[in-house]
N, C-alpha and C positions, 0 to 999 in steps of 0.2 A: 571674545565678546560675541552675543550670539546680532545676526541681524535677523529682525524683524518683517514681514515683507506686507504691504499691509496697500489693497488697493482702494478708493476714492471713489463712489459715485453721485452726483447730482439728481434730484427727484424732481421735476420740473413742477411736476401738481404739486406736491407739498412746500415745493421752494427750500429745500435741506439737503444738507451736504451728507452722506453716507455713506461705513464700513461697509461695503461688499464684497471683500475677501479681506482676511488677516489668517498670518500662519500660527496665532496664537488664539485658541480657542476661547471664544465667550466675550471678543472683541467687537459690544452692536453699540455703537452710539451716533448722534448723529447732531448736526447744529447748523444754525440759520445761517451763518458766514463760515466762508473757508478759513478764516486767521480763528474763528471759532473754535473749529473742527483740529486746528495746528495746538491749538491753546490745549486743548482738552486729552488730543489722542495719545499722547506719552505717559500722561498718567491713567488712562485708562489700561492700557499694556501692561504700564505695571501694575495695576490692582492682577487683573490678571495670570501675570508670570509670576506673582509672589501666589497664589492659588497652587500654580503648579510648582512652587519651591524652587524657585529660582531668584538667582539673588537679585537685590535690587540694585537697579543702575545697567546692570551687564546687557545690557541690547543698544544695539544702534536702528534707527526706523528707517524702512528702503519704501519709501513714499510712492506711489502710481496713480494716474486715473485713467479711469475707465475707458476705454476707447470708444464710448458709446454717449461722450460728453459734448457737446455743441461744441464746436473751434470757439466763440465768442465766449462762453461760460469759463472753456479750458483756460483760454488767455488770458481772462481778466484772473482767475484762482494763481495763475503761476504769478501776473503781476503783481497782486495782492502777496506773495508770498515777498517778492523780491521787494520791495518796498519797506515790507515788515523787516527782512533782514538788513537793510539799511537803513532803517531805522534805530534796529535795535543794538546794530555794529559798526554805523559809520559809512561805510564801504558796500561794495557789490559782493556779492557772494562766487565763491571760486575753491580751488583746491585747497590752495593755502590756509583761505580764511577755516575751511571746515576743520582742517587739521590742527590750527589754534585752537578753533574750538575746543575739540574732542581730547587734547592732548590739558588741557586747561581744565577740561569735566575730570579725566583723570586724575590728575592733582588731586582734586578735593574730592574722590572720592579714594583715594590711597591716605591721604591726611586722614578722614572720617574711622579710616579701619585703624 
């Protein structure tokens, strides 16, 4: 599974969250909230890596931001994250839970073939 390494910046003037590096070419999108930006950037990759013929599914995303991000903006984006993921699993997020995950996306995506 290939990962993805894809870094995060904040535009203050325009108030948008934005790809400023990704190792997968032709990765530029950008959106008003970070759960936005969460929402959107997995499918944009793969529009993407299926350009360059790769299969669909076969990446994992190695999320950063910018070290050019205000600590306050930084904060509230990671808490925004971790809230979504307790939200949307219950629990806090951790090694375990990711590895449910991932071992769970596999399934259905071994079923699909």
């Amino acid at each position: 599974m290939r990962t993805v390494q894809v870094e995060l910046d904040f535009d203050e003037e325009a108030n948008v969250w934005w790809v400023s590096a990704c190792d997968v070419q032709g990765v530029r999108i950008e959106a008003a909230s970070f759960d936005v930006m969460m929402a959107r950037l997995p499918g944009a990759v793969e529009d993407m890596l299926d350009n360059e013929n790769e299969a669909r599914g076969s990446f994992r995303l190695k999320i950063s931001l910018s070290p050019d991000i205000e600590p306050s903006r930084r904060a509230e984006a990671l808490g925004q994250r971790a809230a979504s993921f307790r939200a949307r699993y219950g629990r806090e997020e951790g090694p375990s839970v990711v590895d449910e995950i991932r071992e769970a996306r596999d399934k259905r995506s071994r079923a699909e073939r």
